[in-house]
N, C-alpha and C positions, 0 to 999 in steps of 0.2 A: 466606402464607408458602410458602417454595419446601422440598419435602423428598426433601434429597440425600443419603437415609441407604443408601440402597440402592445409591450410583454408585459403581462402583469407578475413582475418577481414575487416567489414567491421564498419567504426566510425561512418553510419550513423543511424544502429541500436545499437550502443552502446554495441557493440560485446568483452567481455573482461568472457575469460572459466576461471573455476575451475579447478586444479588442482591437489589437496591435496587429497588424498581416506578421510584422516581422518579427515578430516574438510566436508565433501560430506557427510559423516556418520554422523558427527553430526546436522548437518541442520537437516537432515530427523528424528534423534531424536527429534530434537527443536520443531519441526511442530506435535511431538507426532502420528507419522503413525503407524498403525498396518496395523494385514492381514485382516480386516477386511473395512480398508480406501478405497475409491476411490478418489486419487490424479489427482488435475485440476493442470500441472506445465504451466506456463507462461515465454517462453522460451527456450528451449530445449538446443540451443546453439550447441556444440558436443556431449554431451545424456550423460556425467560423472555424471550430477547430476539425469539427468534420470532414467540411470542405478541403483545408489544408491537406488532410491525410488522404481523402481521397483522391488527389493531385498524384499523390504518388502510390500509393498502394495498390497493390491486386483487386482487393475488395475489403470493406468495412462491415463490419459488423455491431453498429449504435446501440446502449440500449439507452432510454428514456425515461422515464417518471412520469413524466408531467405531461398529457395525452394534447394538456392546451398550449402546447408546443409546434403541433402538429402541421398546422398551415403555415406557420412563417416558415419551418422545417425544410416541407416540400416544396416553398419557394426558395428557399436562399440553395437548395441541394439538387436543385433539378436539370440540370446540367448533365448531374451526374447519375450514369446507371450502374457503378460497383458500389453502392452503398443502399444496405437495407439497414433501414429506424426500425426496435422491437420498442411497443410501448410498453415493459414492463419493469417491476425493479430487478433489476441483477441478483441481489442479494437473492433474488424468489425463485432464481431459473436453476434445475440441478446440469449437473455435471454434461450429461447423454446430450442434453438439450441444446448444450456451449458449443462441445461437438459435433452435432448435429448441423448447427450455423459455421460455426469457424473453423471445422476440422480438428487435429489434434496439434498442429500446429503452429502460434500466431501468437501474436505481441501483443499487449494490451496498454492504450496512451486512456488515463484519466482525468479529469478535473472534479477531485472530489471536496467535497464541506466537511472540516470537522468530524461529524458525529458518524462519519459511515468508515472513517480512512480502515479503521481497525478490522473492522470486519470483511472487507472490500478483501484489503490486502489476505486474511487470513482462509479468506474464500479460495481465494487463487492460489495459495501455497496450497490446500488442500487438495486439491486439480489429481489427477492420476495424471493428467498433460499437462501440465500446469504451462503457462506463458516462459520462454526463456529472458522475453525483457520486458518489464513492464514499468512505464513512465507514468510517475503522476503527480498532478500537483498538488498542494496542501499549506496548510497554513504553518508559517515559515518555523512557528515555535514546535509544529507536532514533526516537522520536517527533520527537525535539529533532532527530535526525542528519536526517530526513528534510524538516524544513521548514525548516532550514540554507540561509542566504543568504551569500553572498562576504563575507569577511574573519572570519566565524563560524568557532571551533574545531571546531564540529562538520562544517562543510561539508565534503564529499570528491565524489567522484564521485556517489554514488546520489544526492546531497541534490541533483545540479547535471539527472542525468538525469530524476528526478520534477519541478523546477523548467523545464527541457526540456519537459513533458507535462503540467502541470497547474500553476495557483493551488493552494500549501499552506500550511495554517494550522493551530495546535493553536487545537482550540475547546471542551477541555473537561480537566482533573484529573481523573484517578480514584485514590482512596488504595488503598492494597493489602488495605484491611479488608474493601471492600466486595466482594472474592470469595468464592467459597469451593471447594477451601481457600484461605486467602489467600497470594498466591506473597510472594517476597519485597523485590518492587520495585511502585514505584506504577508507573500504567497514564494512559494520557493517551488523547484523541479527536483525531486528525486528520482535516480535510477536504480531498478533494482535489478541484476543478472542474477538469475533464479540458479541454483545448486541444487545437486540430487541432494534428495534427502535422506540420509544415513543417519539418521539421530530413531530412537523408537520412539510410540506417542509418549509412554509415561517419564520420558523425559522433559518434555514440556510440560506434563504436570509437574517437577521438580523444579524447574525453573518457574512458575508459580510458585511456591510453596517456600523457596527462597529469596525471589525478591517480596515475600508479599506484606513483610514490614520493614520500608526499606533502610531504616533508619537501626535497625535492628542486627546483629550478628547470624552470620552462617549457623552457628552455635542454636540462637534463641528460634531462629526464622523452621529451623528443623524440627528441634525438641515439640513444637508449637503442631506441626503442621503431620508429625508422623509418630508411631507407637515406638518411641525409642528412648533411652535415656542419654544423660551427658557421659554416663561412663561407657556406653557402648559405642558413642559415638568417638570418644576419645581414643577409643582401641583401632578405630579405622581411620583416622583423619588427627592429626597434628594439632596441638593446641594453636600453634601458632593461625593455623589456616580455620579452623573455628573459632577464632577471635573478629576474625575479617569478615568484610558486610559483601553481599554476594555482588555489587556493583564497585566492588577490585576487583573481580576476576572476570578473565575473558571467554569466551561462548566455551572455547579448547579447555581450558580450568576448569569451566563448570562442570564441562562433560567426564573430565576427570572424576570429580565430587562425585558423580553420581555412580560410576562405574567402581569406584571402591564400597561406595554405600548398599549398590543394590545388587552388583555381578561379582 
């Protein structure tokens, strides 16, 4: 049993631990770690999922937030010597420095809140090494927006750029009980297998710039968004296909769109 009588949560890091060993256990299946992995975790929290991973892993690489973590930390992890806590935020470390701790090689298991998933995730696509898998959880509705396929309500731009950059799949429910304290929305596992990226940047500014009113036509979302008219646009592109809203088309389509537009 885990005892979190001493932690003071804090809701501004989006602080909500794991509890279940057996659910701990399967994460670190999900994310496929051997003894052979070097685990980047994102979040340490009170080190139950830490723990887990450094059962099996080579060695871990934590980063941390919350510095007042620190002694239950080194209690609940001391068992353990392949696991170094950085107490810093992730989002603040560059690239040399990831390397520097975890090589260019190694998997990254998350437990992120809300307001960091987006940039978390966009951190790590940007990687020159970037992770080939990286698990994380998240709250079950940004879960659903993130592994969003064309003609899906939730599809929008992020769900087309992580489909851009990786195989996604929810490969796990988590109920909201099994926190603690328990927030107020279930929680879900997403896997991401990262894919070279063969797209150029200013095509993700294109997929900006078409989903960015999503309610809106390929037609209007363009016109809006770049120095062009509807009759030039209609010289290169189908009425029929700028009638349509950029979330009918799938990542392959879009990239179509762009390459008649721009190449």
């Amino acid at each position: 049993m885990n005892n979190f009588e001493n932690i003071n949560f804090k809701k501004r890091f989006g602080q909500n631990f794991l509890t279940d060993t057996n659910l701990l256990q399967s994460i670190v299946r999900d994310a496929g770690v051997t003894g052979e992995d070097v685990v980047v975790e994102i979040g340490a929290g009170a080190g139950t999922l830490t723990k887990e991973i450094a059962k099996v892993a080579k060695k871990v690489i934590s980063f941390e937030v919350d510095r007042e973590l620190e002694s239950i930390l080194s209690q609940n992890l001391a068992d353990f010597n392949n696991v170094n806590i950085i107490y810093e935020d992730f989002l603040n470390i560059n690239a040399e420095k990831i390397y520097e701790l975890a090589g260019k090689n190694f998997k990254v298991v998350a437990n992120l809140p809300y307001y960091i998933t987006t940039p978390i995730i966009t951190k790590l696509f940007d990687l020159t090494y970037r992770p080939k898998t990286i698990v994380i959880m998240v709250q079950k509705e940004v879960g659903e927006r993130i592994v969003a396929d064309a003609q899906n309500s939730n599809y929008g731009y992020f769900s087309a750029y992580v489909r851009a950059n990786a195989d996604a799949k929810i490969v796990r429910q988590v109920k909201r009980n099994m926190f603690t304290p328990a927030p107020k929305v279930d929680s879900c596992i997403v896997l991401l297998n990262t894919k070279e990226n063969n797209y150029p940047s200013d095509f993700f500014e294109f997929l900006k710039n078409v989903f960015k009113m999503k309610r809106k036509t390929i037609l209007n979302n363009l016109v809006s968004s770049y120095d062009i008219s509807k009759e030039q646009l209609s010289q290169k592109l189908s009425n029929e296909l700028l009638q349509k809203r950029a979330d009918a088309l799938s990542v392959k389509q879009l990239y179509d769109v762009y390459l008649k537009l721009f190449k």
